[in-house]
Residue, then its C-alpha position, 0 to 999 in steps of 0.5 A: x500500500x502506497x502512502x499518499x500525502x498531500x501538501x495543505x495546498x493541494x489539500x485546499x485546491x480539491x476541498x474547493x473543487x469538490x465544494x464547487x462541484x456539491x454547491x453546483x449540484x445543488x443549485x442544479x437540483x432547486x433548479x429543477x425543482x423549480x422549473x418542473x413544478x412550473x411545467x406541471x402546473x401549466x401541464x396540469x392547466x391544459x389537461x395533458x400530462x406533458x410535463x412528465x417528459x422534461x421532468x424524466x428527461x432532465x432529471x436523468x440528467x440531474x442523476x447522472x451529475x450527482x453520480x458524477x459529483x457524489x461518486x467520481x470526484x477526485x477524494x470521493x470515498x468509492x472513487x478511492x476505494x477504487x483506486x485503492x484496490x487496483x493499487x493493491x492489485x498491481x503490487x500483487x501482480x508486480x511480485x509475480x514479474 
C-alpha cells in the first residue's frame, strides 16, 4: 500500500473543487425543482400530462451529475476505494514479474 500525502495546498485546491462541484449540484437540483413544478402546473392547466417528459428527461440528467459529483470526484470515498484496490492489485501482480 502506497502512502499518499498531500501538501495543505493541494489539500485546499480539491476541498474547493469538490465544494464547487456539491454547491453546483445543488443549485442544479432547486433548479429543477423549480422549473418542473412550473411545467406541471401549466401541464396540469391544459389537461395533458406533458410535463412528465422534461421532468424524466432532465432529471436523468440531474442523476447522472450527482453520480458524477457524489461518486467520481477526485477524494470521493468509492472513487478511492477504487483506486485503492487496483493499487493493491498491481503490487500483487508486480511480485509475480
Amino acid at each position: 500500500m502506497q502512502d499518499t500525502t498531500f501538501s495543505d495546498d493541494d489539500l485546499n485546491r480539491l476541498a474547493h473543487k469538490r465544494a464547487g462541484a456539491k454547491l453546483g449540484w445543488y443549485i442544479h437540483a432547486v433548479v429543477y425543482l423549480a422549473v418542473n413544478i412550473l411545467l406541471a402546473l401549466l401541464s396540469a392547466r391544459s389537461q395533458h400530462a406533458w410535463a412528465l417528459f422534461p421532468a424524466f428527461g432532465w432529471g436523468l440528467g440531474l442523476l447522472i451529475h450527482g453520480a458524477v459529483v457524489w461518486l467520481a470526484l477526485p477524494g470521493s470515498s468509492l472513487r478511492e476505494r477504487l483506486v485503492e484496490q487496483e493499487r493493491e492489485r498491481l503490487i500483487a501482480a508486480r511480485k509475480h514479474w
